[in-house]
C-alpha positions as a Markdown table, in Angstrom:
| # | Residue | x | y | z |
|---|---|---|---|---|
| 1 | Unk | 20.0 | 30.0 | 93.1 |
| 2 | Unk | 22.3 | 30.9 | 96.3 |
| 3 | Unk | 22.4 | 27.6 | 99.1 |
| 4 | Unk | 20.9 | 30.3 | 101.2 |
| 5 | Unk | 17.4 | 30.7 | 99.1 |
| 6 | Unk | 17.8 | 26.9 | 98.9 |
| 7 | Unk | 17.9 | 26.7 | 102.5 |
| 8 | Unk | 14.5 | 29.1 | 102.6 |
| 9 | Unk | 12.6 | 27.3 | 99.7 |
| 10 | Unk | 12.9 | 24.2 | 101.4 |
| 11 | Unk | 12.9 | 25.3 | 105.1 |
| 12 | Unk | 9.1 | 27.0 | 103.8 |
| 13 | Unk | 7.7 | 24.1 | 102.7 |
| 14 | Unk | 8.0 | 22.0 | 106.5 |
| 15 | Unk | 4.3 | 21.7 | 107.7 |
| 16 | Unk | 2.9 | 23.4 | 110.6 |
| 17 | Unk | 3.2 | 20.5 | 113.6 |
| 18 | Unk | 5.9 | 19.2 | 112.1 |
| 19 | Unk | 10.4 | 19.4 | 112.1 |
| 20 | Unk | 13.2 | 18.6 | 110.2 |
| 21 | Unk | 16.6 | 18.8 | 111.2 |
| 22 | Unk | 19.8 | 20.5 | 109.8 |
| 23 | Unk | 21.3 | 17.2 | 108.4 |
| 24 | Unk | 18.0 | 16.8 | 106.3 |
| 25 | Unk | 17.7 | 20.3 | 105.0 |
| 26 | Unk | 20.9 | 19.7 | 103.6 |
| 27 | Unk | 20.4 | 16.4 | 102.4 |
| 28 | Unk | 17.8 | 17.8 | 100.5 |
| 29 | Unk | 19.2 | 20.5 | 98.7 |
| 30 | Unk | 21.9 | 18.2 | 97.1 |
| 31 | Unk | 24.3 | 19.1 | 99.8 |
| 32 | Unk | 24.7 | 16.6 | 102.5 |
| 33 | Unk | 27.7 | 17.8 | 104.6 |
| 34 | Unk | 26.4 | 20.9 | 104.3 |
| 35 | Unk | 24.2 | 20.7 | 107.7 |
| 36 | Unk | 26.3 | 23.7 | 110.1 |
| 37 | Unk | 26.1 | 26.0 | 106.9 |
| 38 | Unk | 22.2 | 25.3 | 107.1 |
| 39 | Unk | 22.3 | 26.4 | 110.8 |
| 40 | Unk | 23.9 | 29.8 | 109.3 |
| 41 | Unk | 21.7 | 30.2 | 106.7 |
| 42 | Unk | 18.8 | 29.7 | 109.1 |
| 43 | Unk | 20.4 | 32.4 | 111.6 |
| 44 | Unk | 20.2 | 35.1 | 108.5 |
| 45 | Unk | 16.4 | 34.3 | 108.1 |
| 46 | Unk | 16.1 | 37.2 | 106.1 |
| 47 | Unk | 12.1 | 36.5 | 106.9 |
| 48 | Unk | 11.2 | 35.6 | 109.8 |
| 49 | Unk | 7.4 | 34.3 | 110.4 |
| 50 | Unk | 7.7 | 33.1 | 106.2 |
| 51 | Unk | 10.4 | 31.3 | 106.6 |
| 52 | Unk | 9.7 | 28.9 | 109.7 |
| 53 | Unk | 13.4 | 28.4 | 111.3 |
| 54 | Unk | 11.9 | 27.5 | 114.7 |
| 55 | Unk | 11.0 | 23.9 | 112.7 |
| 56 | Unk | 14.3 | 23.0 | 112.4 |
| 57 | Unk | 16.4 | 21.1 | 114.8 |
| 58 | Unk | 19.4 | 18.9 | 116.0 |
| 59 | Unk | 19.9 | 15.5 | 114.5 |
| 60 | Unk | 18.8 | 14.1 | 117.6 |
| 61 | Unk | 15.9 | 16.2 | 118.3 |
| 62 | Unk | 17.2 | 18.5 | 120.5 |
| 63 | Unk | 16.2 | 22.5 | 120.3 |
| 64 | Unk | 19.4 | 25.0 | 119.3 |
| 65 | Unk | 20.7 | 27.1 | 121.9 |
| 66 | Unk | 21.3 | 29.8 | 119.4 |
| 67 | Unk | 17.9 | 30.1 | 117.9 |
| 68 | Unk | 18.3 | 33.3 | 116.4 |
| 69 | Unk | 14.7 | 34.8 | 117.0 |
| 70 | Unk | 15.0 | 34.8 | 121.0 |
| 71 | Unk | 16.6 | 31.3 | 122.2 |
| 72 | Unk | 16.0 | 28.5 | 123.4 |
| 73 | Unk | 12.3 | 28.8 | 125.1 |
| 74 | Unk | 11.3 | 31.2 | 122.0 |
| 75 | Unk | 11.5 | 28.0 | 120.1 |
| 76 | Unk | 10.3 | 25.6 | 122.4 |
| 77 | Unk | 7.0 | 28.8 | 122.2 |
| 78 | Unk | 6.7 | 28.3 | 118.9 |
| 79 | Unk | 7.1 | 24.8 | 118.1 |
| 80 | Unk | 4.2 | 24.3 | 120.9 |
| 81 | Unk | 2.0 | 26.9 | 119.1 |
| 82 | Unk | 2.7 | 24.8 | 116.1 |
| 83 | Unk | 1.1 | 21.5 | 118.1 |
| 84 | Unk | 4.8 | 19.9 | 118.3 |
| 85 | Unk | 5.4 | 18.7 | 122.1 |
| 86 | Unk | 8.9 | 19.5 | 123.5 |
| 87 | Unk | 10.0 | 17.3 | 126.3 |
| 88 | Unk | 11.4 | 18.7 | 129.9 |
| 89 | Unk | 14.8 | 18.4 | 128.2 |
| 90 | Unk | 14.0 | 20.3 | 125.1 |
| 91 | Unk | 13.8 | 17.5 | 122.6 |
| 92 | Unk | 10.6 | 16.9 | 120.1 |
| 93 | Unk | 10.0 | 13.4 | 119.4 |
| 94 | Unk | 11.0 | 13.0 | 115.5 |
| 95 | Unk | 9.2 | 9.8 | 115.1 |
| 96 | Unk | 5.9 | 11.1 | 115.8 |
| 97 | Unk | 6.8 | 15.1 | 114.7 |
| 98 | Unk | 9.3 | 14.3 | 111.8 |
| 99 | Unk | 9.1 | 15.3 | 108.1 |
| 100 | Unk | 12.3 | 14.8 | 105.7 |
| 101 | Unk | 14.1 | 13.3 | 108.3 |
């Protein structure tokens, strides 16, 4: 299986309401320095909607400016559709919203 569709398999399975970062994607597909390749990966969703991207953030919390599917407040959309708060600052609280991390 390709690190991309390793990416997707895992990057399907984050629950609506909750994140995950990069560093934890990767730490889960056996490839923990691996975290910036997620981030490319993740900008070739090859299905958007199926494969929720918009779940997946900085170490720290913090939204990507380079969210592939319309930036910055198309994620901040989403992830509040999903029931995940984003601060003023663009940052979602990982100790409440979490999962893998």
């Amino acid at each position: 299986m390709s690190f991309n569709q390793r990416v997707y398999d895992i990057v399907k399975q984050i629950p609506k309401g909750k994140v995950t970062t990069y560093g934890a994607v990767a730490r889960a597909i056996g490839a923990p320095r691996c975290s910036r390749q997620v981030g490319w990966a993740l900008h070739s969703n090859p299905a958007f909607g199926e494969i929720p991207c918009h779940r997946v953030l900085f170490k720290d919390g913090s939204l990507t400016d380079g969210f592939a599917f319309g930036g910055r407040e198309a994620q901040k959309q989403l992830l509040q559709n999903d029931g995940v708060e984003v601060s003023e600052n663009g940052k979602v609280d990982l100790n409440i919203y979490g999962w893998l991390v």
